[in-house]
N, C-alpha and C positions, 0 to 999 in steps of 0.2 A: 504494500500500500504506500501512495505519495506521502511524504511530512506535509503537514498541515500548519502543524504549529511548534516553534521552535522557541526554547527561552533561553536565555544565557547570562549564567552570572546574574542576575536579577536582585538587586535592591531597591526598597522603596519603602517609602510610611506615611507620617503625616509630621508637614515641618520639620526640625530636625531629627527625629526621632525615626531609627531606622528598624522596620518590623520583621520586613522578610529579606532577608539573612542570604546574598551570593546563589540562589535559587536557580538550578539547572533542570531543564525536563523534556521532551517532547512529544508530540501527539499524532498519532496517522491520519490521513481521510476515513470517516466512517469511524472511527475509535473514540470510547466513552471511558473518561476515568472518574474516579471516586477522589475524590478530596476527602484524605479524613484527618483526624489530630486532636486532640483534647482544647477544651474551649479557651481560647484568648492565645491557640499557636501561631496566628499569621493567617486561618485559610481565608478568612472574608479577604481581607488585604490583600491577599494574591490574586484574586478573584478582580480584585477594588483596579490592582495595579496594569492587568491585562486589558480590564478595560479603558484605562484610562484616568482614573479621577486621584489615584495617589501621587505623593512625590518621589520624585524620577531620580535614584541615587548612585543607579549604575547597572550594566547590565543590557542586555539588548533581546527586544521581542519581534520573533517573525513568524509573519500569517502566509502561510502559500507562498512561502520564500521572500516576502516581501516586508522590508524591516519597516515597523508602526511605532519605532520606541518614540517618537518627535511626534506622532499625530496626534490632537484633541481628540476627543471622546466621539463626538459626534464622526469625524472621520473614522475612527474604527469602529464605527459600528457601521458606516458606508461600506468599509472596506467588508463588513462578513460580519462581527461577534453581536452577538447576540444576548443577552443581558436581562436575567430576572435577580433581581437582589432582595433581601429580605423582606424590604421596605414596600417591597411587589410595585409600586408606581404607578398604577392605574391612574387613567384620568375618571375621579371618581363623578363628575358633574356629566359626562358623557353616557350614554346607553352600551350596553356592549355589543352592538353591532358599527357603533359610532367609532366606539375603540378600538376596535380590530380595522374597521375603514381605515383610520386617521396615520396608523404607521402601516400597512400593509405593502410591498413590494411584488414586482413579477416572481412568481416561482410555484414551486409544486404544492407547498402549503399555503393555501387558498384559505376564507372566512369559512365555507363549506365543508371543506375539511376539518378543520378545528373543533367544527359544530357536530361533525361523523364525531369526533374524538372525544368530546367535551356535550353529550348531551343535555346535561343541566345549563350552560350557556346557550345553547337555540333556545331551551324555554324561556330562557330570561332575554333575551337579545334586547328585547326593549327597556328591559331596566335598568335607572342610571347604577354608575358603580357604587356609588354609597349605599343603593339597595339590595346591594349582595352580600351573603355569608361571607365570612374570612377563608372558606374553602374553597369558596366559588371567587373571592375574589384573586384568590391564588393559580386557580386553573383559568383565570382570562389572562394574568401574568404571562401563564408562560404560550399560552393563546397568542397573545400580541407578539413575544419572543419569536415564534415558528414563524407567524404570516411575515415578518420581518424576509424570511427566507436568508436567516445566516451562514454563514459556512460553518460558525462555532457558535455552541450556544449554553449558557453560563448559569448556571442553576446554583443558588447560594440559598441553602437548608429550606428547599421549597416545601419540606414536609411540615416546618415548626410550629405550632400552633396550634394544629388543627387537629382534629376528632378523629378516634383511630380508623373510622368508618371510611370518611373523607381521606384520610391519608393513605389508605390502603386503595381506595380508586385515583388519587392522582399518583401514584407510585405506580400503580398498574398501567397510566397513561406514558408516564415517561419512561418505563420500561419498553412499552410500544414503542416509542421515540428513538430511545437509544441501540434497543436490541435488536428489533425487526424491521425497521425504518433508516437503519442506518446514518442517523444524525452523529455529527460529533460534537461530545459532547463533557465539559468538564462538572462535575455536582458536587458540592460541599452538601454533606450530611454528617448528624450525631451518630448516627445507628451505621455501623459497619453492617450486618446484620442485613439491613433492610434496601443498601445501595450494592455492596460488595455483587451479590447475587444478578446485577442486572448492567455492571459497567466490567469491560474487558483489561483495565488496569487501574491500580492505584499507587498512591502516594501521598506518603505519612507526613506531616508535619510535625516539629516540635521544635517551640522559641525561633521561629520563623525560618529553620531550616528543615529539609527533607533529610530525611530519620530512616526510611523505608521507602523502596516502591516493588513493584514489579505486579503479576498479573494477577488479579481480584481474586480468582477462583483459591489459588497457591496462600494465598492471604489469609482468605476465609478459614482455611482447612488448618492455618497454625493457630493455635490457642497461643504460646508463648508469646508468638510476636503481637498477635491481638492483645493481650494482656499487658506486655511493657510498653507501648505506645498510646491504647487507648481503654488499659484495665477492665477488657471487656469479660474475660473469664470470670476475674471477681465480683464483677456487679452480676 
């Protein structure tokens, strides 16, 4: 498979304060990895600095071979990346057919599509965003992310918050996304457990450097390393 995504040396944070730590990694076409690490390692920040909105301390990122360390935000996300952050960013005063309009891009993931994928969005299409569930407003997040039609698309703890009912069908959506659909794709999650199982590699953080990578399945299958990185045996 082509590289897609390349990092190097990568540091960045907020002001002088530097979070992620000399960070090397890379990504194929069609390849989905797990961001995992215990809370407050760097994964949002890396996440933050890929796409753009952290401070740039060293290091170099490349999309399809083509270096974005010098682009604003908004240019990489022209260029391809794709972007659902915790904060989810709905325009909440719009309908959600409004919102899937208003960023939508030529490509294969269409508003139609989304509504195939996200049933409880068609029924609501007409309703503004503030009149959504927090689960529903997380599956139009990453709803607007797809019609975007990125080349990389960025999923920061899209599960958090929400009802295990809810969590368990938007996990089963971007499992579709990642595994059978062939999207690439990077996801920060708490639960090894509930991401490991549906992304083809991963990579550990800890104090903003990578601790661990290699392929999610091999992951899963160690307790030890699941236990020193993210004490998952003990809990």
């Amino acid at each position: 498979m082509a590289e897609l995504l390349r990092v190097e040396g990568l540091r960045a944070g907020y002001g002088q304060a530097v979070v992620v730590q000399g960070v090397d990694f890379a990504l194929a076409e069609g390849q989905s990895l797990a961001l995992l690490g215990r809370n407050g390692t760097g994964k949002t920040t890396l996440l933050n600095s890929l796409v753009g909105v952290t401070r740039h301390h060293g290091g170099r990122i490349f999309l399809g071979g083509r270096d974005i360390t010098a682009l604003p935000p908004h240019a990489r996300a022209a260029a391809g990346i794709g972007w659902v952050p915790q904060e989810r960013n709905i325009f909440r005063s719009l309908t959600v057919a409004e919102n899937l309009a208003a960023v939508a891009r030529p490509g294969p993931w269409t508003p139609e599509r989304v509504y195939a994928m996200f049933p409880r969005l068609e029924e609501r299409k007409a309703n503004m965003g503030n009149q959504l569930s927090g689960g529903e407003q997380q599956m139009l997040a990453v709803a607007r992310a797809l019609v975007l039609n990125p080349r990389l698309l960025l999923l920061d703890e899209p599960l958090e918050g929400l009802a295990p009912i809810i969590a368990h069908e938007l996990l089963r959506s971007i499992a579709r996304v990642v595994r059978d659909e062939g999207v690439s794709a990077i996801i920060v999650e708490q639960n090894p457990r509930l991401i490991l199982p549906i992304t083809a590699r991963a990579v550990v953080l800890d104090r903003g450097a990578i601790v661990d990578e290699g392929d999610s399945e091999g992951l899963l299958a160690d307790r030890e390393r699941l236990d020193r990185w993210l004490a998952v045996a003990r809990a």
